[in-house]
N, C-alpha and C positions, 0 to 999 in steps of 0.2 A: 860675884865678881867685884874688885875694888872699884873704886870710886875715877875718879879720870883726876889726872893729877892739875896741878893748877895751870893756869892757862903761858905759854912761854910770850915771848917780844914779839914775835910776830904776830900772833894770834889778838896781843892786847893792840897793837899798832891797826889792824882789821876792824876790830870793836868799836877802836875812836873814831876810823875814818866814814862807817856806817853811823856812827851816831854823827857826826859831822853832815854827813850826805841825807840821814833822814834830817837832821832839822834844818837843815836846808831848804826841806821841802814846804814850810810852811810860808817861805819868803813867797815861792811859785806857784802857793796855792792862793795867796793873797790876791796875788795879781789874777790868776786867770776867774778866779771865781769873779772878778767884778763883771766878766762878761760870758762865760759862760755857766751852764746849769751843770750839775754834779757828775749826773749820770755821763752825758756829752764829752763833761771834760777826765773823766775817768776812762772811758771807754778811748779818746784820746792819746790818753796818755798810755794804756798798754797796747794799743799798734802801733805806734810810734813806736815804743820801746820791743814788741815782736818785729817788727823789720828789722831796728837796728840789731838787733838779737841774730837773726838766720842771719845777714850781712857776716857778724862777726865768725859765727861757724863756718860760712863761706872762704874767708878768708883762709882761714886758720886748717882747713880744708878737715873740721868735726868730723866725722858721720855722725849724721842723724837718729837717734833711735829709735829703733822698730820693734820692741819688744812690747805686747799689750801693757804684760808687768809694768812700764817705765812710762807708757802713758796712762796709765789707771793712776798712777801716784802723782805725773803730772796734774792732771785732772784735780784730784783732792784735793791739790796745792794752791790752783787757779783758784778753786772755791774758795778755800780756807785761810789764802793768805793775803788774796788781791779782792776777787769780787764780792763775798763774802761780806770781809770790816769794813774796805771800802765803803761799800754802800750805807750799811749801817753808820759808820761814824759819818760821813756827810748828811744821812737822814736827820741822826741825833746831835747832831752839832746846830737847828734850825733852834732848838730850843736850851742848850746847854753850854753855857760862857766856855772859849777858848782852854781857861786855864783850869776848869773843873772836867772837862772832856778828857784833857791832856793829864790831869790825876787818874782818871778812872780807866784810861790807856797804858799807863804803869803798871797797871796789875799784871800786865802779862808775864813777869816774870815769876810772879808767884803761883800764877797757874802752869805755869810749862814743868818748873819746878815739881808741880806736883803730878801733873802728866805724864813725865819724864820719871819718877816713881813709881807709876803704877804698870808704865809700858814697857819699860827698858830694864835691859840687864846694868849696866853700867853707869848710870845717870842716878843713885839712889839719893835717898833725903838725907840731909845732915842737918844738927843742928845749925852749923854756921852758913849751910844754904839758904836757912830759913831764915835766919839773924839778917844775911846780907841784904835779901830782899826786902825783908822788911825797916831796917837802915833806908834804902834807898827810895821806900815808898815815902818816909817819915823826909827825907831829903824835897825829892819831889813838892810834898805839901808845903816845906817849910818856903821852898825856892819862887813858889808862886803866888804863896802868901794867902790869910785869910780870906783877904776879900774875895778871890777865884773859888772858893770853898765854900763858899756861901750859895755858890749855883748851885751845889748838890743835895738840895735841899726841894730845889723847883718843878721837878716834870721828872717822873719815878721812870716812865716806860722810852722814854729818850737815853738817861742814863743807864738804862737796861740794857739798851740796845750798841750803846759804848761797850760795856761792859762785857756783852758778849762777842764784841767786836774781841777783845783782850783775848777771851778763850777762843777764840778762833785763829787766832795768832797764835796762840799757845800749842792747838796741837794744829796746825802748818807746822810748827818750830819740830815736832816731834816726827811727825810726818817726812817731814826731809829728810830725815837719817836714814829712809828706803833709798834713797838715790845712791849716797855712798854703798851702803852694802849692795845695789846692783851695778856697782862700778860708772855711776853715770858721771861727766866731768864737769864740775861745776857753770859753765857755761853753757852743754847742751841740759841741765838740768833748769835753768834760768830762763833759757828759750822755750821749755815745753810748756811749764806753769805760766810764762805771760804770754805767752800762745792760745793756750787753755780760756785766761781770763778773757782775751780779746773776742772768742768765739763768744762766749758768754755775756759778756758786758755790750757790746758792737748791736748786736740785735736790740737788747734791750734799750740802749739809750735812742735808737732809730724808733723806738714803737712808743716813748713816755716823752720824750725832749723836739722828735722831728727838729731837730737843726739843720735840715735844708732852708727851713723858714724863719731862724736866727738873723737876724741885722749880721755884718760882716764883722768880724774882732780883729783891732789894734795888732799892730806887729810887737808892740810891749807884750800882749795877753799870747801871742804866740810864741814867741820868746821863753815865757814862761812856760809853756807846756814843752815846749820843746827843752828844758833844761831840767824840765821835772822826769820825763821820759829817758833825758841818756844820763844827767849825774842820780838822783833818787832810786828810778827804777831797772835802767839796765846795769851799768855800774854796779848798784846798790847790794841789785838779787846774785850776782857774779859774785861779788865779796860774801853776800851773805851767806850760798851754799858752803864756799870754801871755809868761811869760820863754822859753819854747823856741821864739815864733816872732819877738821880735825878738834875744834875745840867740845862739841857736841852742844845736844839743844839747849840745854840750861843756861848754859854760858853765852850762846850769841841770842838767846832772849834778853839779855843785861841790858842791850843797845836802847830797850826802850829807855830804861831809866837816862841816858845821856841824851837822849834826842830834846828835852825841855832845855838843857844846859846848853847844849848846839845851839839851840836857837835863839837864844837870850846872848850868849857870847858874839855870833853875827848880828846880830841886834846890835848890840853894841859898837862892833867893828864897822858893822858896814852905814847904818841907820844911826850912830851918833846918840842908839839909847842909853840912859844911863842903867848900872850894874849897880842894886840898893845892898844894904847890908845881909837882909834877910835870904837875898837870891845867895851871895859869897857863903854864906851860913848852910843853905842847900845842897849848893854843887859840895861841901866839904862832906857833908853827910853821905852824898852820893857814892862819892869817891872811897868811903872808908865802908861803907855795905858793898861795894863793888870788891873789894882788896878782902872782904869778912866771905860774900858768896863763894870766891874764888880760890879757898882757902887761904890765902896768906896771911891775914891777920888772922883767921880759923886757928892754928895751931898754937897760938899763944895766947889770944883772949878764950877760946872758945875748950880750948883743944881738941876741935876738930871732929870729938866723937866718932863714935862705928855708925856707917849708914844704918837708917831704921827698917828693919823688916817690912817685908813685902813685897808686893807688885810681881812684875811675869816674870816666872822661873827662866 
């Protein structure tokens, strides 16, 4: 089967405002992590975001699904997309600088890529998929500069543990494409997985954190989760299902690559940081592996090649 053609206006307009809304998220994690612990504030933030979830199917008057099928894949999702990396990149983030964490969190488009390979009819490898990604990793390093790179060097089993975060995003990314082919709608597919995670995470942060015996947290640090929970993750997972069931997984895995650029742009705008030459040097890299993955620039530098053999019949 061909290759999925390149992504239209809307689909790219979906892409930015997830990479917008995840790096967003680093503003809210800022904040609440000064007062709470990882587990707490993760387990937080997906029942927050499951209530406001069933709220919005209420509304909108969803049904629910009942088919095991559709929560056995919710299930996988919760693991694999929320409780899964979560925990891992907050474990491995105790000993791994911000900006080498955030390189080794990039790679997920290079693993979806090739997940999306081996699993899918439709999603095959090209060279100019491989070109982009890699473009955008080489963007990535250049944007956050040496000195963050320097972490990647220090504590092997921490970076592991990013790293496997990546492929666990990677196939969540691939993993979601059950939802569309069992006709789920993006927003009750959104509510089963951070459903999923909150059953999951809720127990655990109650058994490792006891936060009934936490000092009381600031309405700033509430704020914050309360902003990570409806722009980050209910918002976020709604937009995300709908990019991964028209544009497919390869393509709305990209988002990693913009979420470092999000967050240095808000930086800027909102925090008065300065935007150095090396970061403008980045984002251009980003932007030209993004337009190469996507085919667009594929066709003319690349030309695009025949997918490479393989993966499920």
């Amino acid at each position: 089967m061909p290759a999925r053609p390149a992504m239209n206006r809307s689909e790219w307009a979906l892409l930015l405002i997830l990479g917008g809304l995840w790096g967003g998220s680093f503003f809210f994690n800022s904040v609440a992590m000064r007062e709470l612990p990882p587990l707490t504030f993760v387990a937080l933030r997906v029942v927050l975001a499951g209530a406001l979830l069933l709220l919005a199917m209420r509304v909108r008057r969803l049904p629910f699904p009942r088919s095991r099928a559709v929560w056995a894949v919710a299930l996988g999702m919760g693991v694999l997309n929320a409780a899964l990396p979560w925990t891992l990149i907050s474990w491995g983030q105790i000993r791994v600088p911000a900006g080498a964490a955030s390189t080794l969190q990039a790679c997920t488009p290079l693993f979806t890529v090739l997940l999306a390979h081996a699993l899918t009819r439709d999603e095959k490898l090209t060279g100019g998929k491989i070109a982009g990604v890699l473009f955008g990793l080489v963007g990535v390093g250049v944007m956050i500069g040496p000195d963050a790179l320097g972490g990647l060097t220090r504590d092997f089993v921490s970076q592991a543990a990013i790293v496997l975060a990546a492929v666990s995003y990677a196939g969540a990314a691939v993993l979601s494409r059950r939802f569309a082919a069992l006709g789920v709608a993006p927003l009750a597919a959104a509510t089963g997985q951070v459903l999923c995670a909150a059953v999951l995470l809720l127990p655990l942060a109650l058994a490792v954190d006891h936060p009934w015996a936490l000092p009381p947290i600031s309405l700033e640090a509430w704020g914050a989760v309360i902003s990570i929970a409806v722009l980050s993750t209910t918002l976020a997972y709604v937009l995300l299902f709908r990019l991964v069931a028209t544009a497919g997984a390869s393509n709305a895995s990209l988002v990693t690559l913009l979420v470092p650029v999000s967050a240095i742009l808000l930086g800027a705008l909102f925090l008065g940081e300065r935007i150095e030459a090396g970061q403008m040097a980045g984002m251009a890299l980003i932007g030209v592996g993004l337009l190469i993955s996507d085919g667009r620039l594929g066709a003319s530098l690349l030309r695009r090649g025949r997918p490479i053999a393989g993966g499920a019949a």
